[in-house]
Steps between C-alpha positions, in 0.01 A plus 500: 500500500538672184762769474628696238831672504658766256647330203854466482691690827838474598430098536837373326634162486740594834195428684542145409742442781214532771381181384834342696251562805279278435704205347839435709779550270739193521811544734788672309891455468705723747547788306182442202263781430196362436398836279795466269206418235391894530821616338423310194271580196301201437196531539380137505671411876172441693301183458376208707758516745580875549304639803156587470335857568194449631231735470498620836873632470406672165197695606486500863152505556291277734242361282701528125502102422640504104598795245400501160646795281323662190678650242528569126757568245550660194335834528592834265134698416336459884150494322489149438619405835238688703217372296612155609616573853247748580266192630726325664670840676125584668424131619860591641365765660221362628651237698777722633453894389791484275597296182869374505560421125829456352532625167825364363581840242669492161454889351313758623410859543610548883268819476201308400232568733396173565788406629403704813182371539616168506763610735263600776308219464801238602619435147894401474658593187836294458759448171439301209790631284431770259428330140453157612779338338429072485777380652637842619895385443390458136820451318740544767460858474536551891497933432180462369303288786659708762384815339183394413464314910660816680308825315173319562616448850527901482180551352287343717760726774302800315148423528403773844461245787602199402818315625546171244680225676401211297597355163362254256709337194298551185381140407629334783205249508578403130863446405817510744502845506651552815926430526780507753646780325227734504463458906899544512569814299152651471186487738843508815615786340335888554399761202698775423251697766571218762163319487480165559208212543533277760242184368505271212188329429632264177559204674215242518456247781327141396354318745578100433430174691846517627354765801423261768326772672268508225116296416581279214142648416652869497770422248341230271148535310259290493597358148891435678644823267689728725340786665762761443757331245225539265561867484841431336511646168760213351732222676790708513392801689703563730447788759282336763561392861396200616259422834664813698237451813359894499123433556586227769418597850458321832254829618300413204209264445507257211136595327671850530783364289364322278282770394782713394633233323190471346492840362853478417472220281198696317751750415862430356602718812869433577714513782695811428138669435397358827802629703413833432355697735244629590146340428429233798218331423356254780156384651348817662478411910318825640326770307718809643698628224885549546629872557815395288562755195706411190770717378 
């Protein structure tokens, strides 16, 4: 079944913990907490062990088999964007009436008027920072990347019908752009209006050989390069996961899986893009279309 929900809802990474009902968590100390971990600001803590969240918990649909998101970054003039989205937003809508896009949003007119249109088609327009700044804690100046990370949290507050919840780092797929201190003191902190996101999508999950649950022919080409490591733009970048089990699940088939692997590994899709919500994307098992509507 195919389904596609509205990009980017109220999915967070609290929703993590309903993957504990599905793997048993391992018996605990008289007196431990086993969700100490929430209290903490890393955001690297899941990985081959943590519990998985199967699809079924996440969308809670009978049919939905795998979820692929689709989103963009980077956008300030909207022109561009719809002249590359606009195909992809009516095949959306073809398959489910609606076109759940996630447009990642540096700078932008919140009174443009295409920013409505896209809203009422199922577009999600999330944070991006303001100017773009590569890394955004340039220089240690920590004034500056809060600033520039909070006022385009209230922008995107401004555009008429839109509710962001979502955030990006600016080239988090190309340098360590992402840092402990940033999560600590600035994305768990509110704007001077009291806005606040409640996903970060900067974190990138590799698939290795060290998943047991996984093909060897998933995570390996042909040629014996990695599938997914590949995507690593030098030796020492280091905000990935490794092997956290998210697509893996016992209600799913494996030519299901592998299929989304397969168009995973087409794209450099990572795991943080994938944990966002809302764009399910599985092998279509009746015709009748779901009644569910985005935000």
């Amino acid at each position: 079944m195919i389904r596609f929900f509205a990009a980017l809802a109220e999915f967070a990474f609290c929703a993590l913990i309903l993957g504990s009902a599905v793997t048993p968590a391992p018996a605990e100390p008289a007196g431990a907490n086993r969700l100490t971990y929430l209290d903490e600001n890393d955001p690297f803590y899941v990985g081959a062990s943590f519990p998985r969240l199967v699809t079924p918990q996440w969308v809670g649909e009978p049919g939905v088999e795998a979820v692929v998101v689709l989103a963009i970054d980077d956008m300030r003039q909207p022109e561009p964007w719809e002249k590359f989205l606009r195909p992809i937003l009516d095949r959306l809508k073809q398959i489910d009436g609606r076109a759940p896009v996630s447009i990642m949003t540096v700078n932008v007119d919140p009174q443009h008027p295409q920013l409505q249109v896209w809203l009422k088609e199922g577009v999600s327009l999330e944070t991006h920072t303001l100017t773009h700044p590569c890394p955004c804690l340039a220089k240690g100046d920590l004034q500056f990347a809060a600033t520039n990370y909070h006022d385009c949290v209230a922008l995107m507050n401004r555009v008429p019908g839109n509710r962001p919840v979502a955030f990006r780092m600016p080239c988090c797929d190309s340098m360590n752009s992402p840092s402990p201190r940033f999560y600590a003191e600035i994305f768990n902190q509110t704007n001077s209006q009291g806005q606040f996101l409640t996903i970060d999508s900067s974190v990138m999950n590799i698939f290795t050989t060290n998943s047991a649950s996984l093909p060897r022919s998933l995570v390996v080409e042909d040629n014996g390069r990695a599938r997914f490591g590949k995507y690593l733009p030098f030796p020492s970048f280091a905000t990935t996961i490794q092997d956290y089990p998210y697509l893996t699940s016992s209600e799913s088939s494996a030519g299901n899986f592998r299929a989304s692997c397969r168009a995973i590994g087409r794209r450099n899709i990572s795991m943080a893009q994938i944990i966002q919500p809302r764009l399910p994307i599985g092998r279509r098992r009746s015709t009748q279309r779901s009644s569910h509507k985005g935000r």
